[in-house]
Each structure stands twice: as C-alpha cells, then as structure tokens.
N, C-alpha and C positions, 0 to 999 in steps of 0.2 A: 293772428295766431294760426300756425298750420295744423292742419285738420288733424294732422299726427298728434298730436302736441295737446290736443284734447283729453278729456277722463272722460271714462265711459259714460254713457247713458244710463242713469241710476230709475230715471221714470219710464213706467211704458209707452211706446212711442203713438201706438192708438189710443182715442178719446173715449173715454169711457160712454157707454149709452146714454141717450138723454135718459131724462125720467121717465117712465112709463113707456119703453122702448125695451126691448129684447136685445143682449148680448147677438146672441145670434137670432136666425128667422125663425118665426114656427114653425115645426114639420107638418108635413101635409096629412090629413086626417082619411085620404084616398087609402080605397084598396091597395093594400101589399101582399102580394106573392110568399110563397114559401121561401125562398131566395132573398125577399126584402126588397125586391127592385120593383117599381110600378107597374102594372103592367103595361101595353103600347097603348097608343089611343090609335080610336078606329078612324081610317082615310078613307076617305074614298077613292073608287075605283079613278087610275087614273086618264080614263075614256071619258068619264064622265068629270073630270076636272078640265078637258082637254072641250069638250062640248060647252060648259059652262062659261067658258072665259068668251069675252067678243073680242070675233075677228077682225083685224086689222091687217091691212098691206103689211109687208115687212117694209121696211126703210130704204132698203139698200133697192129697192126694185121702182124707187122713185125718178131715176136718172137711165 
C-alpha cells in the first residue's frame, strides 16, 4: 500500500514515559538571573589552561 494511500496517525507517535520517569527533564534548581537565563560558569584563565595541559611535539614536526 502507498504511503499516500494511508489514514492518518490517530496515536502519538512518541512513547509515553516509563513509570516513575519525567515527561520532560527536571529543571535545574541553579541560580537564575532576572532574565531566567543561568548565569556563565566560571573558566579559567585561558594561560593557565594553556600551562595546564602537557606538552607535546606537534605531529606534523615529526618528518
């Protein structure tokens, strides 16, 4: 039978949540802004991510 030729979809096409599962996820119980938005999370400086990491040759300086 062509796809055409079908009746619509009378059930929702997503599975409902198992049991003791959330529709959707919980919201986060974090700090929110006046705006609603999270605020950033703090990085560190990136000298000191650049310090942090070990150094290796690059690749290309192998040949």
């Amino acid at each position: 039978m062509p796809a055409h030729d079908k009746p619509p979809r009378t059930e929702p096409r997503s599975r409902p949540p198992a049991p003791g599962k959330h529709a959707t996820a919980p919201l986060d119980t974090e700090q929110v802004d006046e705006t609603g938005r999270k605020p950033p999370k703090a990085r560190p400086d990136r000298q000191e991510y650049l310090d942090a990491r070990p150094r290796r040759p690059h690749a290309a300086a192998k040949h």
